[in-house]
N, C-alpha and C positions, 0 to 999 in steps of 0.2 A: 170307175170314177166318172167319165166322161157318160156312161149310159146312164149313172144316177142323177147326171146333171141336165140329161138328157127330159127324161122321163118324171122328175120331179116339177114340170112345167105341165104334165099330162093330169089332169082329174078323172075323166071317163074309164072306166076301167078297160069298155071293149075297144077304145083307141089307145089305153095305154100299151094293150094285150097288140093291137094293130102293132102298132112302131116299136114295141121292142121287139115280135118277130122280122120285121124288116132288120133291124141294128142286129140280131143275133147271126143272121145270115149273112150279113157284109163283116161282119168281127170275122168269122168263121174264113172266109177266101180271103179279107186281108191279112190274114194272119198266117197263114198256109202258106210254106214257100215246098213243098211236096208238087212236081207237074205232074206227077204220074196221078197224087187226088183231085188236083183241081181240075184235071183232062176226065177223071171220072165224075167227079161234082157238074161238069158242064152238060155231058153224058142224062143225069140224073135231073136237070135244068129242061131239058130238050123233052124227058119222058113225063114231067112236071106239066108242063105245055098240052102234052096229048091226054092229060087226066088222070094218069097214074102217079101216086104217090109216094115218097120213099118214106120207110120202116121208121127215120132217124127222128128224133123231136124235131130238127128243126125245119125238116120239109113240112112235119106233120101239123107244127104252128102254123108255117108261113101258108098252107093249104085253110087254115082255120081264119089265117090271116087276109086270105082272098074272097071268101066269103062275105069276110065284114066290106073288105072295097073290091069289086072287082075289076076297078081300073088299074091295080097293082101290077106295076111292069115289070114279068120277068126274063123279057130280052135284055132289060139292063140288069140282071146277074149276070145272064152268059156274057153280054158285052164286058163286064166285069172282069169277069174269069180269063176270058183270051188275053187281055188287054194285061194280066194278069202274069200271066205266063210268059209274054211275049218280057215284058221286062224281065223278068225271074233269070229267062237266057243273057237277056241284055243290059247286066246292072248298072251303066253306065251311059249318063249323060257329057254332051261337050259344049252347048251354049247354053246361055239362061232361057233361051224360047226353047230348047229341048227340054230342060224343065221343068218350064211353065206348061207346056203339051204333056208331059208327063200328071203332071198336078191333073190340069182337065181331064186326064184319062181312068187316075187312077185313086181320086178325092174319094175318102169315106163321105165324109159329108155331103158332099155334093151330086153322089148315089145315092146316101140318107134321104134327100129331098126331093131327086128324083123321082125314085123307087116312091115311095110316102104321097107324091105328089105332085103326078104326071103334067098336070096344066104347067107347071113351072120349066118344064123342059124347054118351055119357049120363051125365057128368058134367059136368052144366052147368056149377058153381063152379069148378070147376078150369078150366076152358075159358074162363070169364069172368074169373079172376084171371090168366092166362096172357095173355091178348089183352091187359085193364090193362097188364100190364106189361110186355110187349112194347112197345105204342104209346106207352105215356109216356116209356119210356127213351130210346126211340128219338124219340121227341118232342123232349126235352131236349138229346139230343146230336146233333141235326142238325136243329134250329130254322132255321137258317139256310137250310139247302139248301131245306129243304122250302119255305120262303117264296119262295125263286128258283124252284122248279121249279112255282108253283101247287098245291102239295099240300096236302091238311087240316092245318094245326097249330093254334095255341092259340083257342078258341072266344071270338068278338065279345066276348060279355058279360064274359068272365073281363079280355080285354083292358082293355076299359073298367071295370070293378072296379079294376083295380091301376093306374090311368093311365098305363099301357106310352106309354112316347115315344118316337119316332122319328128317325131322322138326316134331314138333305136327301135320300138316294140312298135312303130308305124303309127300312131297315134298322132292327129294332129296338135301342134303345139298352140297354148292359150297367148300367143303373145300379140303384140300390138297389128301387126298384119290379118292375126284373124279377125280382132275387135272393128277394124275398117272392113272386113268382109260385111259382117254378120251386123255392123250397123246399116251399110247398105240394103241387107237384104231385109232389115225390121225397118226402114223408110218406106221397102214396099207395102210390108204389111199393116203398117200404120192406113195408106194411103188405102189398101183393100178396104183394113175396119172403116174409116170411115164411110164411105161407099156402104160397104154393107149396115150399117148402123142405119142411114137412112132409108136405105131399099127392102130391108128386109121386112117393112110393114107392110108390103106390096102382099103379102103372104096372109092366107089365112092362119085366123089362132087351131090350134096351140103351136103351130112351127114357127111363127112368127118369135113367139116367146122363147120357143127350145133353142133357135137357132142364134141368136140374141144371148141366152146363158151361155151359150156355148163358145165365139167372140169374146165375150167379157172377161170369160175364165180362161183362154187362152192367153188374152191382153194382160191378166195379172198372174200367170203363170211366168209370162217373158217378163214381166216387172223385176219380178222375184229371181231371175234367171242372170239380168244384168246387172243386178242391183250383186248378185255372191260374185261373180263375174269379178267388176268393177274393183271389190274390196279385195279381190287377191292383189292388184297389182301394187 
């Protein structure tokens, strides 16, 4: 969903062909919670560098991929990958600036543009209000999963600030304590989107555009989130 949302901003065929092999290769490590693959995917990053290419489509894209730019950075895969693992061992945050430092490290999007679009790495704020808002939203709307799969979500301290309470099967409970969490944390992301709504023309097209679809469908994603939310109680 989110790559058709992506890429439905893209006309050019051979830039369309550019950024989804970028997006297939971050889908691929973020999704990967295997250290033993992504310590050999990093392995395969390293030999990428020196001009050999691996057998898999998607080195074979993302090779086809560098071609069309060769400003294509793949120090930030490997940066990816560690940064990658290093959580995997340590699923667990304890303040909001752990993570918020989490977000920065470990943002799809914020590799998406990256990666896509090296000049932009020197806009730090933009890069840090992108990551924000990526993590949080995505935070909010799959709180759930993310607690089943072991993955980062809401940090200790915050938890015990709000006295988040639990079911018997450990699941967090939907009641009035979590709804003061999770308004606090969609205050930040308000506060990102707007921020990014105006900065993000700093960007040449078509990112401008993608990254733009991609904010708006998150902002009516969480609409729809609070709005089923809301009506149970």
């Amino acid at each position: 969903m989110l790559k058709k949302i992506l890429l439905n901003e893209v006309k050019d065929k051979k830039l369309r062909f550019f950024y989804e092999s970028i997006y297939d290769m971050l889908e691929n490590i973020t999704l990967i919670k295997d250290i033993e693959y992504l310590e050999k995917l990093e392995k395969d990053f390293l030999a990428f560098k020196n001009g050999y290419t691996d057998k898999s489509k998607l080195f074979k894209n993302l090779r086809k991929a560098q071609i069309f730019n060769k400003e294509l950075v793949v120090d930030l895969f490997i940066l990816l990958i560690k940064q990658r693992v290093f959580y995997l061992n340590n699923p667990k945050v304890k303040r909001m600036d752990d993570l918020l430092r989490y977000a920065y490290e470990q943002s799809f999007m914020s590799f998406f543009l990256m990666i896509s679009n090296p000049s932009s790495i020197k806009q730090i704020e933009l890069i840090k209000s992108l990551s924000t808002f990526d993590c949080l939203s995505n935070l909010i709307l799959y709180a759930e999963e993310k607690i089943n799969e072991n993955e980062i979500t809401f940090p200790s301290q915050m938890l015990e600030d709000y006295a988040i309470e639990y079911t018997l099967d450990g699941k967090i409970m939907m009641n009035d304590n979590y709804l003061f969490l999770i308004d606090y944390l969609f205050k930040k992301i308000k506060e990102n989107y707007q921020f990014l709504e105006i900065n993000i023309n700093q960007l040449n097209e078509p990112l401008n555009y993608m990254l733009l679809a991609y904010i708006k469908h998150q902002m009516d994603l969480l609409q729809t989130y609070f709005k089923k939310l809301y009506n149970k109680k």
